[in-house]
C-alpha positions as CSV (number, residue, x, y, z in Angstrom):
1,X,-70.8,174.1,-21.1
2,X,-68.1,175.5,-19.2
3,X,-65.1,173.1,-18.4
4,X,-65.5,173.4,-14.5
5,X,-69.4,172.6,-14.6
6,X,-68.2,169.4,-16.5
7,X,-65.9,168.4,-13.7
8,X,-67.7,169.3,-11.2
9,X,-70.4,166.9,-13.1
10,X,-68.4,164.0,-13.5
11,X,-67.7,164.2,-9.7
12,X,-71.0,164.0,-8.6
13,X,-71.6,161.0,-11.6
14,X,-68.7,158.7,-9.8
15,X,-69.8,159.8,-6.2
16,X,-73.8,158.4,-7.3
17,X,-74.8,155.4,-5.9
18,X,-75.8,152.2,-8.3
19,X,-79.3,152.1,-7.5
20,X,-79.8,156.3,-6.7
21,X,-83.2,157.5,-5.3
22,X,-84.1,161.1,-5.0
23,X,-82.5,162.5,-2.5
24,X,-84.6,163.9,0.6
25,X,-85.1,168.1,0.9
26,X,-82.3,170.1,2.3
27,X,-83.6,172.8,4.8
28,X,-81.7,176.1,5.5
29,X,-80.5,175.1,8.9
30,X,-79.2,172.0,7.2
31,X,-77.7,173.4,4.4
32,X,-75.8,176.0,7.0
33,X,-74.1,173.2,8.5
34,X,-73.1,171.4,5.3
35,X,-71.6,174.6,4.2
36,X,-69.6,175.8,7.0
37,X,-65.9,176.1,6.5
38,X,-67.0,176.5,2.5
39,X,-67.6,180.2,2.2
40,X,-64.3,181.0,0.5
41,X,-64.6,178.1,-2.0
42,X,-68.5,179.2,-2.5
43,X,-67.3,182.8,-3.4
44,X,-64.0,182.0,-5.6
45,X,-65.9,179.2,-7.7
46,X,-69.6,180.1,-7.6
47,X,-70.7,176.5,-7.8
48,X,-68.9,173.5,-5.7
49,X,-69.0,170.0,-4.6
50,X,-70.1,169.8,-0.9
51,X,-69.6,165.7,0.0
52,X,-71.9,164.4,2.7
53,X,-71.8,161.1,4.6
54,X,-75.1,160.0,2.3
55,X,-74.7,162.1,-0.8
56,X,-72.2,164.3,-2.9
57,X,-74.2,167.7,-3.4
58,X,-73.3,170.3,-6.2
59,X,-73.5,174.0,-4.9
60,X,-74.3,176.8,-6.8
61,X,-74.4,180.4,-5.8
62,X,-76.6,183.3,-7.1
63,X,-73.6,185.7,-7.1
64,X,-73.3,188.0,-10.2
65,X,-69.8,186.8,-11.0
66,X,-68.2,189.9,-13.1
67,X,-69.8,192.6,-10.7
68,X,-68.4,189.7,-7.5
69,X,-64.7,190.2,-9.6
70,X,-64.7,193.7,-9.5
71,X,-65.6,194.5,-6.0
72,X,-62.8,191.8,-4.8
73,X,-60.7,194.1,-7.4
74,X,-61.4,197.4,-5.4
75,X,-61.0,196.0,-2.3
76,X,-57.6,195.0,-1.9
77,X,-56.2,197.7,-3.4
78,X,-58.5,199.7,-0.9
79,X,-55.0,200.4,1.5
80,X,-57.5,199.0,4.6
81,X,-57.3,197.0,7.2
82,X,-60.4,195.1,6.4
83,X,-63.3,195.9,4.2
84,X,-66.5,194.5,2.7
85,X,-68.9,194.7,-0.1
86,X,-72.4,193.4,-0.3
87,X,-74.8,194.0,-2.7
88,X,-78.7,192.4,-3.1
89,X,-81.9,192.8,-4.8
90,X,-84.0,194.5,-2.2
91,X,-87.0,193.0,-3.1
92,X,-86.0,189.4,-3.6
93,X,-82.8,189.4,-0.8
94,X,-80.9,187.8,-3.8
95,X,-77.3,188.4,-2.9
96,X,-75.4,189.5,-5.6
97,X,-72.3,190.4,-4.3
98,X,-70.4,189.0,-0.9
99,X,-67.0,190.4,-0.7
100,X,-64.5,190.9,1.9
101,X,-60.5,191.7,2.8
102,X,-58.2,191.7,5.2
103,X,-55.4,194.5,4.4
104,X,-54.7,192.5,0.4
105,X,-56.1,189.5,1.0
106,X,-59.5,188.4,-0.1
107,X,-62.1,187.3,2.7
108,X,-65.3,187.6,2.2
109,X,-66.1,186.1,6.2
110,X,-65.1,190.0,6.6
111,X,-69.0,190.6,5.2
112,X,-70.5,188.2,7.9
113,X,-69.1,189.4,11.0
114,X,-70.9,191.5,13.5
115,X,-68.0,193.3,15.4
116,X,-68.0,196.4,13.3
117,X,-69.4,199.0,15.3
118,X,-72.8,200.4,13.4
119,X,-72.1,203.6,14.5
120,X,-74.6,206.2,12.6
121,X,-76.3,203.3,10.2
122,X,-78.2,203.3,13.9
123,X,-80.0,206.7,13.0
124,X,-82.1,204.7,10.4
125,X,-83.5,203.0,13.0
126,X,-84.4,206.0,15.0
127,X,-85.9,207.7,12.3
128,X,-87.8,205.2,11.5
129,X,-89.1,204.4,14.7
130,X,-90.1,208.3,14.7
131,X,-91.4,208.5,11.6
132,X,-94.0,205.8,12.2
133,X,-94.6,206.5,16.0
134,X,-94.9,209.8,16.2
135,X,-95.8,213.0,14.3
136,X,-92.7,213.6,13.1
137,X,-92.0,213.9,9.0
138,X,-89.2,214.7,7.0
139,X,-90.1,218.9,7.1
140,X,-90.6,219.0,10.5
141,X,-88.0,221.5,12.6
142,X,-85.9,220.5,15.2
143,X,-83.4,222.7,17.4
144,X,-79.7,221.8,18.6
145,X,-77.1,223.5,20.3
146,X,-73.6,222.9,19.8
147,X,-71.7,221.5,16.8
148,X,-73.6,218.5,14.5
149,X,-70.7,215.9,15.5
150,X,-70.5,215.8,18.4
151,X,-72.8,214.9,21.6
152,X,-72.6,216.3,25.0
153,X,-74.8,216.3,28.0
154,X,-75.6,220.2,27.5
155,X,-76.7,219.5,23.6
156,X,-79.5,216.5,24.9
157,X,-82.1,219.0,27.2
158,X,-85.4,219.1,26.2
159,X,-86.3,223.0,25.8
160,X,-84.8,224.6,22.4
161,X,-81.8,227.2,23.2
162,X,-82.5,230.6,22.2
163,X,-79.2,230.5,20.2
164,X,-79.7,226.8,18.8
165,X,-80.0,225.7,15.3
166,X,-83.6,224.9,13.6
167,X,-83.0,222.4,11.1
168,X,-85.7,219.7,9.4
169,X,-85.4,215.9,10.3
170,X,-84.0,215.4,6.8
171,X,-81.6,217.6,7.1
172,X,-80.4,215.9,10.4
173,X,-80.7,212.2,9.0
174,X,-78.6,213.5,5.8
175,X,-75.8,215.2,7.7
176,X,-75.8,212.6,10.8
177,X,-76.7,215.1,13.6
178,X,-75.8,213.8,16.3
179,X,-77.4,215.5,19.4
180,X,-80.9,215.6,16.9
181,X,-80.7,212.0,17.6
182,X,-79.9,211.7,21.0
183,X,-82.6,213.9,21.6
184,X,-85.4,211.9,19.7
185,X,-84.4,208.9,21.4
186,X,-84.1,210.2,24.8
187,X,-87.6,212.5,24.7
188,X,-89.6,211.1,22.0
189,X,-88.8,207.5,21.7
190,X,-87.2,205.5,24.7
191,X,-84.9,202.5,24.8
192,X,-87.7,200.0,24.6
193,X,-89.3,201.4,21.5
194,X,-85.7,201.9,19.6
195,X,-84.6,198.6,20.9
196,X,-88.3,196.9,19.5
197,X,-87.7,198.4,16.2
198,X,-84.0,197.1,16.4
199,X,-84.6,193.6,16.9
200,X,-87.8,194.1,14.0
201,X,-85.1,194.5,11.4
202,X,-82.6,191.3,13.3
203,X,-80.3,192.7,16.1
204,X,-79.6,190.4,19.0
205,X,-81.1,187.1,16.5
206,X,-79.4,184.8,14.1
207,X,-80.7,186.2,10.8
208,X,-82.1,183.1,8.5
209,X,-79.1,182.6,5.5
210,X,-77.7,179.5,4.3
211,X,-73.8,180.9,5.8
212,X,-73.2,181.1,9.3
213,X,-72.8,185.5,10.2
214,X,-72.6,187.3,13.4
215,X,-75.1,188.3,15.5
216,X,-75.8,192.0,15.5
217,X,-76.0,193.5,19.2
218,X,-77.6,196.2,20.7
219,X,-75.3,198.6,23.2
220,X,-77.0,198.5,26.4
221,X,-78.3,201.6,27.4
222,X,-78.5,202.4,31.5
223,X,-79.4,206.4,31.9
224,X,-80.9,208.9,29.9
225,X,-77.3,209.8,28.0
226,X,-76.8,206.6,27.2
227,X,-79.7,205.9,25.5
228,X,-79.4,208.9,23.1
229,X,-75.8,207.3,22.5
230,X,-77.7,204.4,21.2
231,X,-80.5,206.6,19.2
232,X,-77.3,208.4,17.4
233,X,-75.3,205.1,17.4
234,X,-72.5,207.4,19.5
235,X,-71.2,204.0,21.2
236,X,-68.8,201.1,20.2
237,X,-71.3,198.2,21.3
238,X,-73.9,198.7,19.1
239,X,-72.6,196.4,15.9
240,X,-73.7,195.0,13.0
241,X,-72.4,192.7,10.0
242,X,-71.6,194.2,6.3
243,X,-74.8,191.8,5.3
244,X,-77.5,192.9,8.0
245,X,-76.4,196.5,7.1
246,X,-77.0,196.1,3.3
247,X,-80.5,194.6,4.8
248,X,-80.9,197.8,6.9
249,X,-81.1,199.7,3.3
250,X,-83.1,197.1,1.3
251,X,-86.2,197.3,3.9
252,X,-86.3,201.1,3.0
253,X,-86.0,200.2,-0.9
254,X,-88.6,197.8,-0.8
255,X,-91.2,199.7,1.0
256,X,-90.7,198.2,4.7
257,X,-90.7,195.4,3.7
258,X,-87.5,192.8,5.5
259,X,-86.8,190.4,2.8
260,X,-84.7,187.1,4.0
261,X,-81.4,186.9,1.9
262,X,-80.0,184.1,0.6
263,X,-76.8,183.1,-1.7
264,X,-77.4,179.6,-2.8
265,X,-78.9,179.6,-6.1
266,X,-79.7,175.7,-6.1
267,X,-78.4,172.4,-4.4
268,X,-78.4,169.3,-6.6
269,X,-77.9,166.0,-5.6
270,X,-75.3,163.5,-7.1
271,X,-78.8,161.9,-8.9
272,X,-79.1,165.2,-10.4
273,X,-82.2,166.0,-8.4
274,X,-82.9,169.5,-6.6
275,X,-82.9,169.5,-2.8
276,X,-82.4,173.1,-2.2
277,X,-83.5,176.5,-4.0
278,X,-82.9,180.2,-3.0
279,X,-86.2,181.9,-3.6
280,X,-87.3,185.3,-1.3
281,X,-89.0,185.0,1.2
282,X,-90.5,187.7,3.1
283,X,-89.6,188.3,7.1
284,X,-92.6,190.3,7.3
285,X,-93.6,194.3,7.0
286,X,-91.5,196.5,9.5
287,X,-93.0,200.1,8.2
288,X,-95.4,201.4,6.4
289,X,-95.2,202.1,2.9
290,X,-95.9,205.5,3.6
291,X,-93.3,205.7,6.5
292,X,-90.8,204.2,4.2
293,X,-91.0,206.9,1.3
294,X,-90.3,209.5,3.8
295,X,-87.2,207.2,5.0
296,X,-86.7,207.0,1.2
297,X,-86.5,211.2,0.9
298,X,-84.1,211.3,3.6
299,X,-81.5,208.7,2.6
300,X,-81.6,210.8,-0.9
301,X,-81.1,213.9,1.1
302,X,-77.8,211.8,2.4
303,X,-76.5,211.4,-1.4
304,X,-77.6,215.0,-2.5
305,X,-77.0,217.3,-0.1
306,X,-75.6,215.7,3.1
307,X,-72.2,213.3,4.0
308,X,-72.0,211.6,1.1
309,X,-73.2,214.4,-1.3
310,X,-68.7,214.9,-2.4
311,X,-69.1,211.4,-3.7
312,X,-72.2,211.2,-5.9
313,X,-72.4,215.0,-6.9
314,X,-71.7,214.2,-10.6
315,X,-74.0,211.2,-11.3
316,X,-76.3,213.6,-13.3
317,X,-74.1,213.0,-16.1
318,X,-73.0,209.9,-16.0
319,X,-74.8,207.7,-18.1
320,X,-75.8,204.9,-16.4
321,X,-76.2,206.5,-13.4
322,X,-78.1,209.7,-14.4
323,X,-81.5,208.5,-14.7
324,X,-80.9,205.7,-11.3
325,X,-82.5,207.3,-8.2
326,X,-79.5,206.9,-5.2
327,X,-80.1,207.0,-1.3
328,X,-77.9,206.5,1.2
329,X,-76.7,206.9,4.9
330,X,-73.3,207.3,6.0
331,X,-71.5,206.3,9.4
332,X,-68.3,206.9,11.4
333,X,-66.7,206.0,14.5
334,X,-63.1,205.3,15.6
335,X,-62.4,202.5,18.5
336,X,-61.8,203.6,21.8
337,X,-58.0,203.7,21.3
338,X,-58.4,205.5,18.2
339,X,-56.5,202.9,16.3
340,X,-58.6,202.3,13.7
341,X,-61.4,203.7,12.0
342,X,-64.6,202.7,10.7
343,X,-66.4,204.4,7.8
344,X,-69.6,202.9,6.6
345,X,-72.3,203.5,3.3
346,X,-75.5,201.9,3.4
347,X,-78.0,202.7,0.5
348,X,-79.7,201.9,-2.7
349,X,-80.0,202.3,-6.4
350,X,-83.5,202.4,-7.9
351,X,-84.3,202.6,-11.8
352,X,-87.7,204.3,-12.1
353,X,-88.2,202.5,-15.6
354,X,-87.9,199.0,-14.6
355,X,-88.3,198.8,-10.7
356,X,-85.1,197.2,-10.3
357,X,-83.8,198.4,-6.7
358,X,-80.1,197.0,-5.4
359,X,-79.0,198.0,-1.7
360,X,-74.9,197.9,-1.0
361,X,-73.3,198.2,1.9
362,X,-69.8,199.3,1.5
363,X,-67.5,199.3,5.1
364,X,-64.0,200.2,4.9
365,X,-62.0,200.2,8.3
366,X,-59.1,202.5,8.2
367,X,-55.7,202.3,10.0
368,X,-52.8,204.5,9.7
369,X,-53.8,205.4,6.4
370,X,-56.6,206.1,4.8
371,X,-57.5,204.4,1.8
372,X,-60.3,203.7,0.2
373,X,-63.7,205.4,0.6
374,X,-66.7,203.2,1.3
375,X,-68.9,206.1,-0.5
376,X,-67.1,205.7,-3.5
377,X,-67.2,201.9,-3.5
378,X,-70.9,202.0,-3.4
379,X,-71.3,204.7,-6.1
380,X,-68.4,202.5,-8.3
381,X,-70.3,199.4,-7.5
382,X,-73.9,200.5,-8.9
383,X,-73.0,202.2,-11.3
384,X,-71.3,198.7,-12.8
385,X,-74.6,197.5,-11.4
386,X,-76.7,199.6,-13.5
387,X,-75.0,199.7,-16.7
388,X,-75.6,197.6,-19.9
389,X,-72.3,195.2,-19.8
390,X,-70.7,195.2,-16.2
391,X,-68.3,192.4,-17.5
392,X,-66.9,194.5,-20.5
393,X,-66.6,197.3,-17.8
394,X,-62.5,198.5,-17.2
395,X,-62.1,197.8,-13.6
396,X,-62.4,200.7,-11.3
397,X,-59.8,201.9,-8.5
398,X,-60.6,201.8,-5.5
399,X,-60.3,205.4,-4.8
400,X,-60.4,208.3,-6.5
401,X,-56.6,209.1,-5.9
402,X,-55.3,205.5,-5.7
């Protein structure tokens, strides 16, 4: 037994009681409370003593500490102003990983907050919405005018130009089309519908986890424009935390289905009994199965052939992530003085042999300069994920030039 367990043992032996009686079920909302202020503690240790005014309660997380280690490692050398990591099983909402930095300091709060604009991790939305609402499919054309990146009123109308582009909806979700977007949310969808499938997967609610996090928000949308700002997540307002976007890419992993995460393994009580344990729990089925493996074509489209294809073009021969089937989407947006920027990677890892799918969320914000890539955190991260000894593993940069 390791010598901080046996501490942290003998603690909770001189903090029991003489005559000690099982101690009473801790509830999430409890637990919350009792643990806020102990996040950094929670992440640097894995398993702490939390002392209440009844009892002293041992804390243990479900964190997978050597894979935890590494993404700190990348992170501050990542030349950022902030940055996060999160990775979980995205059919459990077992949280593996909960990382975060400010510049070269660890925080992993960085992971819970909801300020970071979502920017194009709002197009999974969309699609989805479209997918299971409409017609639509992955093959089916669509025409733009104009260049992919940008978004102008003359690139949302209706009728197809006779000089416009035909491309498929997977080809748009892949390479982050903008005015594609705009103009499925505009014509096709409608705020109400892309705001209903928004809140589905936990905008504008306190998601259920045992850690106090932001709240996700929706940007308000007052005209027509505006609204396909919010389908192609072309707006500052609409935000979302490192965690809720790692959620965003498990519910398309897991077949539609939003699984509640959690972090705490277990909660024992100074009498050694268990008032608290992390188990998944489902928040219910947002798509279909069927909508979700076309939403599972497209964010492979994103790794293979669309923004993040630079990043993950050689994982055919690497071997442990050659045989590992990787989605993704990609997002970025700069803040409205142009100060910093805010890249995003939201995706998945799924072995065909064993069923075992992880989502990550990777979020680097740059400054002055550019450091790190979130793409290549993600692809670094899973493939430590997916091989045979992630501890044994030489820690990784955390970019390719750095």
């Amino acid at each position: 037994m390791k010598l901080k367990t046996l501490l942290l043992l003998a603690v909770l032996l001189l903090c029991m009681p003489l005559a000690a009686t099982a101690a009473p079920a801790v509830s999430k909302d409890q637990l919350q409370k009792m643990l806020d202020g102990q996040l950094a503690r929670l992440v640097e240790d894995h398993s702490v003593v939390v002392k209440t005014r009844q009892d002293a309660m041992l804390v243990e997380t479900s964190l997978w500490h050597a894979l935890q280690r590494q993404a700190e490692y990348m992170l501050v050398n990542c030349k950022s102003t902030r940055a996060s990591i999160v990775l979980m099983e995205a059919d459990t909402g077992r949280v593996l990983v909960l990382a975060g930095a400010r510049g070269k300091t660890l925080d992993p709060s960085v992971a819970l907050d909801a300020d970071p604009p979502a920017a194009s991790l709002f197009k999974i939305i969309t699609a989805a919405a479209a997918v299971e609402e409409t017609s639509l499919h992955p093959d089916s054309p669509l025409n733009f005018v104009g260049r992919a990146h940008t978004l102008y009123q003359h690139q949302v109308q209706l009728a197809n130009h006779p000089q416009g582009t035909q491309i498929t909806l997977r080809q748009s979700f892949a390479d982050s089309n903008n005015p594609i977007f705009a103009k499925l949310g505009i014509h096709l969808l409608g705020k109400d519908l892309l705001a209903w499938y928004a809140r589905a997967v936990g905008f504008e609610s306190r998601l259920p986890f045992e850690l106090p996090m932001g709240v996700s928000a929706i940007c308000p949308a007052s005209d027509q424009f505006s609204i396909g700002e919010m389908a192609c997540g072309y707006n500052r307002e609409t935000t979302i935390s490192p965690l809720h976007a790692a959620m965003l890419g498990a519910v398309v992993a897991n077949g539609g289905r939003l699984m509640e995460p959690y972090i705490i393994k277990q909660v024992s009580a100074a009498d050694g009994s268990l008032v608290y344990r992390g188990a998944p729990r489902s928040l219910g089925r947002i798509i279909s199965t069927r909508t979700a493996n076309q939403m599972q074509s497209m964010f492979e489209a994103t790794v293979s052939e669309g923004t993040a294809r630079n990043y993950f073009r050689e994982v055919s021969s690497d071997q442990y992530l050659k045989g590992i089937t990787l989605g993704g989407k990609t997002g970025t947006i700069s803040r409205a003085n142009r100060g910093e920027n805010y890249e995003w990677f939201v995706g998945y890892g799924k072995d065909p042999n064993s069923g075992r799918t992880l989502a990550v969320a990777c979020l680097v914000v740059h400054g002055d300069v550019r450091g790190g890539s979130a793409k290549y955190l993600a692809r670094v991260l899973l493939r430590q994920a997916f091989s045979d000894s992630p501890a044994r593993m030489v820690a990784q940069p955390a970019s390719p030039s750095s």
